[in-house]
DSSP file (Angstrom, degrees, kcal/mol; ACC not computed):
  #  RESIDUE AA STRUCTURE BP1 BP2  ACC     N-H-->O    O-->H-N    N-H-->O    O-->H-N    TCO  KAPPA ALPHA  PHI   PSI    X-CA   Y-CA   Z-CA
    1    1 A X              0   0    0      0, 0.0     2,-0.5     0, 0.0     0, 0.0   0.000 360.0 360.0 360.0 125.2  -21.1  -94.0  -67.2
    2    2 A X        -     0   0    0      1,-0.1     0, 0.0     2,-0.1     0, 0.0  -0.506 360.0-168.2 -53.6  98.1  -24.1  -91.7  -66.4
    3    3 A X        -     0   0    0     -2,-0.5    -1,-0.1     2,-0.2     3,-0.1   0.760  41.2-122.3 -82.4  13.8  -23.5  -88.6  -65.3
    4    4 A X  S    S+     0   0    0      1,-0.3     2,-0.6    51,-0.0    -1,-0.2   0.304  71.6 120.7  93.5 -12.6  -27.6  -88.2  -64.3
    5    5 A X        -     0   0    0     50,-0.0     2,-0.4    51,-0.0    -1,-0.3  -0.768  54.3-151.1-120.5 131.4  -28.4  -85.2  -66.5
    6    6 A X        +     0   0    0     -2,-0.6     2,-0.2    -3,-0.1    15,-0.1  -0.831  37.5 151.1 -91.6 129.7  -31.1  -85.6  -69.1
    7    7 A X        -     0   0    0     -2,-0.4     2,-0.2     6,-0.1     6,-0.1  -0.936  39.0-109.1-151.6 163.7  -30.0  -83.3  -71.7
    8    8 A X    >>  -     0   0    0     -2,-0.2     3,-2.6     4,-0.2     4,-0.6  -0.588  48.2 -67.7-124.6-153.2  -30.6  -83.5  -75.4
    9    9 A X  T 34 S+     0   0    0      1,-0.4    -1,-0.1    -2,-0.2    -2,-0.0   0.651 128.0  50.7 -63.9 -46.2  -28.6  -84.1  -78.4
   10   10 A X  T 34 S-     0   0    0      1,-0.2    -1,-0.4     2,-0.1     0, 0.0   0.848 114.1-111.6 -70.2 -20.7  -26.3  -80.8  -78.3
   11   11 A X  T <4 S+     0   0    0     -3,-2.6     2,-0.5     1,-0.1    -1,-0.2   0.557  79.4 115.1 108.0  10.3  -25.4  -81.5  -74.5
   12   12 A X     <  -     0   0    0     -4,-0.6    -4,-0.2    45,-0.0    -2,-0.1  -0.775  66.2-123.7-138.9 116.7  -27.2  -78.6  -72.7
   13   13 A X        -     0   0    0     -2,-0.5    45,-0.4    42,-0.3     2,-0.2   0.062  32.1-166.4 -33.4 129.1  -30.4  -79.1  -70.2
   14   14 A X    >>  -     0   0    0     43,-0.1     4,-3.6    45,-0.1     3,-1.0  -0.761  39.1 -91.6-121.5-171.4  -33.7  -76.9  -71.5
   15   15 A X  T 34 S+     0   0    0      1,-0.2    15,-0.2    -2,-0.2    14,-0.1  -0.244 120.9  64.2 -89.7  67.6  -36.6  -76.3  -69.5
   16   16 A X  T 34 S+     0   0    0     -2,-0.2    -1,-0.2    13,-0.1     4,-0.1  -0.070 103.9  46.1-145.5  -1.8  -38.5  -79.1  -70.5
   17   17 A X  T X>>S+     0   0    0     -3,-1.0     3,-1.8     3,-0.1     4,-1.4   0.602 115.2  50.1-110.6 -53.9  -36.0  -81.5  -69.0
   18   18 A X  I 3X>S+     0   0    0     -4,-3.6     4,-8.5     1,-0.3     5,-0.5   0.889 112.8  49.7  -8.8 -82.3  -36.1  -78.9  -65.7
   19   19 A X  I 34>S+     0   0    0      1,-0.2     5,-2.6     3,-0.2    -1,-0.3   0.703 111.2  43.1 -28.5 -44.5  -39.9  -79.3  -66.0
   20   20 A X  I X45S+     0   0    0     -3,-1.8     3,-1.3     2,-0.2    -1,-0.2   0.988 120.4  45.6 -89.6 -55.3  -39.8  -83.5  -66.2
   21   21 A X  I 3<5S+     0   0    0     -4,-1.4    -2,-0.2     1,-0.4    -3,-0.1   0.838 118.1  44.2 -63.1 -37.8  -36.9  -83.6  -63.0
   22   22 A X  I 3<<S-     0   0    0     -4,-8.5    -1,-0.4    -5,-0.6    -2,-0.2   0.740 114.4-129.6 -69.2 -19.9  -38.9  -81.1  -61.2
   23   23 A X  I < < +     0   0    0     -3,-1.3     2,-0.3    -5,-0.5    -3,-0.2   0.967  68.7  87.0  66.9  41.9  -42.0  -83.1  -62.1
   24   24 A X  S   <S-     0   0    0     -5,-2.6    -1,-0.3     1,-0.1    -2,-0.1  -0.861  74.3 -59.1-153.3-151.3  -44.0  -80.1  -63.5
   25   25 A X     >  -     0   0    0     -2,-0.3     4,-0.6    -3,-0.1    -1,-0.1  -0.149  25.4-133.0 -83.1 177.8  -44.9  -78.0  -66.2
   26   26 A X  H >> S+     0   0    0      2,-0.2     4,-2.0     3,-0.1     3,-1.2   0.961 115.4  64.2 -56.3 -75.7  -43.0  -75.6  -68.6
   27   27 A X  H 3> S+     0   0    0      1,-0.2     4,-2.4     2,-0.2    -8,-0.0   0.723 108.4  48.3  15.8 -94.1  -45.5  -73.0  -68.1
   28   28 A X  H 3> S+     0   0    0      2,-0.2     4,-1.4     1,-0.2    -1,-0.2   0.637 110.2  47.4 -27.4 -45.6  -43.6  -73.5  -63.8
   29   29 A X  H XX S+     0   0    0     -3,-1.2     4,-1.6    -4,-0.6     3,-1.5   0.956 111.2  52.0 -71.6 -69.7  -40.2  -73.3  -64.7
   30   30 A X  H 3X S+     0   0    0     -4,-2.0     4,-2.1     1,-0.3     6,-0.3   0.814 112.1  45.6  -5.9 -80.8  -40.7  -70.2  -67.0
   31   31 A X  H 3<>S+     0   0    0     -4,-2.4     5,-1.9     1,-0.2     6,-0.4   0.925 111.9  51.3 -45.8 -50.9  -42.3  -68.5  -64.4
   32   32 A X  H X<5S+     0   0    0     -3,-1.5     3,-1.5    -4,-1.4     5,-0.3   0.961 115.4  46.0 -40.0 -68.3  -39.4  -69.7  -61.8
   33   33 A X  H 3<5S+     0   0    0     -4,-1.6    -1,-0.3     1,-0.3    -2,-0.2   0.853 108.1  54.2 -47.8 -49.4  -36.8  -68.3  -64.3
   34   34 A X  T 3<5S-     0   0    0     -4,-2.1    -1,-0.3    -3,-0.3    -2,-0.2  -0.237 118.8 -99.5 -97.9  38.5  -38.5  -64.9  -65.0
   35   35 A X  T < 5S+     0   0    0     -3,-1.5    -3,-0.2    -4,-0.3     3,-0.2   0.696  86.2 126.3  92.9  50.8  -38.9  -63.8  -61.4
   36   36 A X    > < +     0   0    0     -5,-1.9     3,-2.5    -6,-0.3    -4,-0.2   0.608  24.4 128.4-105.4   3.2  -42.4  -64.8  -61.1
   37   37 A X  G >   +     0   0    0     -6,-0.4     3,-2.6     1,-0.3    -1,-0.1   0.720  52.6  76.3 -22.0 -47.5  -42.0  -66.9  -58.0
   38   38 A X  G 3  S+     0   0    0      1,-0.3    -1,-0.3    -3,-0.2    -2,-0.1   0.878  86.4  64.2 -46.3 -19.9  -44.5  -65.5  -56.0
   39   39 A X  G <  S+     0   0    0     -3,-2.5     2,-0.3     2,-0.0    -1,-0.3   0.821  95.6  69.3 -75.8 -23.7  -47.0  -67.4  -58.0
   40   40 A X  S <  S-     0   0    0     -3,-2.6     2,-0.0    -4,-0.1     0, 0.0  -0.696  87.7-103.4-113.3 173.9  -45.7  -71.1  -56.9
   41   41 A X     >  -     0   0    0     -2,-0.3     4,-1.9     1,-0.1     3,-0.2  -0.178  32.0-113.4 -81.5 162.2  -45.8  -72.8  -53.8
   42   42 A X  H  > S+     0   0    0      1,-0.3     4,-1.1     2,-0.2     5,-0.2   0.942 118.3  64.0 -78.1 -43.5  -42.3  -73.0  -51.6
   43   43 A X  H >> S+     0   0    0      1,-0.3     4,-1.2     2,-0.3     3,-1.0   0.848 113.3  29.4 -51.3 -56.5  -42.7  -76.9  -52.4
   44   44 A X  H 3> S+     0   0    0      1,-0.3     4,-1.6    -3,-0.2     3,-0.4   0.907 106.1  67.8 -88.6 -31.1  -42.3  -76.3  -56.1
   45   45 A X  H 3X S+     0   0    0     -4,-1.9     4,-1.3     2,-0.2    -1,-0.3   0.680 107.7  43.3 -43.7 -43.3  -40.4  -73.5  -55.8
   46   46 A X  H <X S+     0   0    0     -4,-1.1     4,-1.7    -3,-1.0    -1,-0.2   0.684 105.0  62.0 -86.1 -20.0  -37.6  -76.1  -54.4
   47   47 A X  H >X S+     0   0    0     -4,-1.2     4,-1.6    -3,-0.4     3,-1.0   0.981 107.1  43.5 -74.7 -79.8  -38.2  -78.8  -56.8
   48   48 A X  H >X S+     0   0    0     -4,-1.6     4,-1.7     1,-0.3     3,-0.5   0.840 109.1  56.3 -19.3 -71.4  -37.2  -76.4  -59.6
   49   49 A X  H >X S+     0   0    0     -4,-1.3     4,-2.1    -5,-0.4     3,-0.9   0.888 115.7  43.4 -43.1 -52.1  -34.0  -75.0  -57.7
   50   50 A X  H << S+     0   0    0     -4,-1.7     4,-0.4    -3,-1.0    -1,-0.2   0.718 107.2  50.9 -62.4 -20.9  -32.9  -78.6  -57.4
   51   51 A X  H <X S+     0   0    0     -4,-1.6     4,-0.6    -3,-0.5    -1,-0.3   0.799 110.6  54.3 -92.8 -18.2  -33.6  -79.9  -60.7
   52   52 A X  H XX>S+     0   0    0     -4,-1.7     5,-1.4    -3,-0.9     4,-0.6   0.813 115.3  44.7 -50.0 -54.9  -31.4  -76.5  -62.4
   53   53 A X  H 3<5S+     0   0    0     -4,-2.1    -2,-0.2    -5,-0.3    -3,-0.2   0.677 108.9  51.8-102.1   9.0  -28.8  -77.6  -60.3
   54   54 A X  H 345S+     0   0    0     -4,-0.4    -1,-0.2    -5,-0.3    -2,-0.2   0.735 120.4  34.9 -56.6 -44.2  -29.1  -81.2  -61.0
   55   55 A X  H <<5S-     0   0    0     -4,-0.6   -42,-0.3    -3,-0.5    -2,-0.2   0.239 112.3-119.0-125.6   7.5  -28.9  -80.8  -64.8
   56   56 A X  T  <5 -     0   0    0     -4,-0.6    -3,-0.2     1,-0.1    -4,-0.1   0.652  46.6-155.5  49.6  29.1  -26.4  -77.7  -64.2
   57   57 A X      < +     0   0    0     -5,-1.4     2,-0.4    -6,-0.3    -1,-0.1   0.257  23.9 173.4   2.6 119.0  -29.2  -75.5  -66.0
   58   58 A X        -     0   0    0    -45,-0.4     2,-0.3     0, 0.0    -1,-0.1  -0.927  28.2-129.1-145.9 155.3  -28.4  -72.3  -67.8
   59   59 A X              0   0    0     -2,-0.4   -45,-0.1     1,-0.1   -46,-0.0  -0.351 360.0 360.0 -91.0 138.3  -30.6  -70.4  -69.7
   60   60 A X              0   0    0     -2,-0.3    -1,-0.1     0, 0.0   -46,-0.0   0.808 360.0 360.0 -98.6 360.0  -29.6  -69.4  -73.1
């Protein structure tokens, strides 16, 4: 059974599965993560938050 989170081998979500859920770049999440928000749009800005807590994100 699936639990939905694309993760890879060891079992923990990077930002480049963030990036795919969210349907943008690396580059985007980074920024997201390292308090740069102000640079993306509220749109993406929600895609991210959802896809972190989709894949239960945590940065290592």
């Amino acid at each position: 059974m699936s639990t939905g989170k694309a993760t890879r081998a060891s079992g923990r979500a990077t930002i480049s599965d963030v990036a795919s859920i969210a349907k943008t770049g690396k580059t985007s999440v980074s920024r997201y993560l390292n308090g740069e928000q102000h640079l993306l749009s509220d749109d993406l800005k929600q895609r991210i938050e959802q896809a972190i807590q989709q894949l239960d994100y945590r940065p290592s």
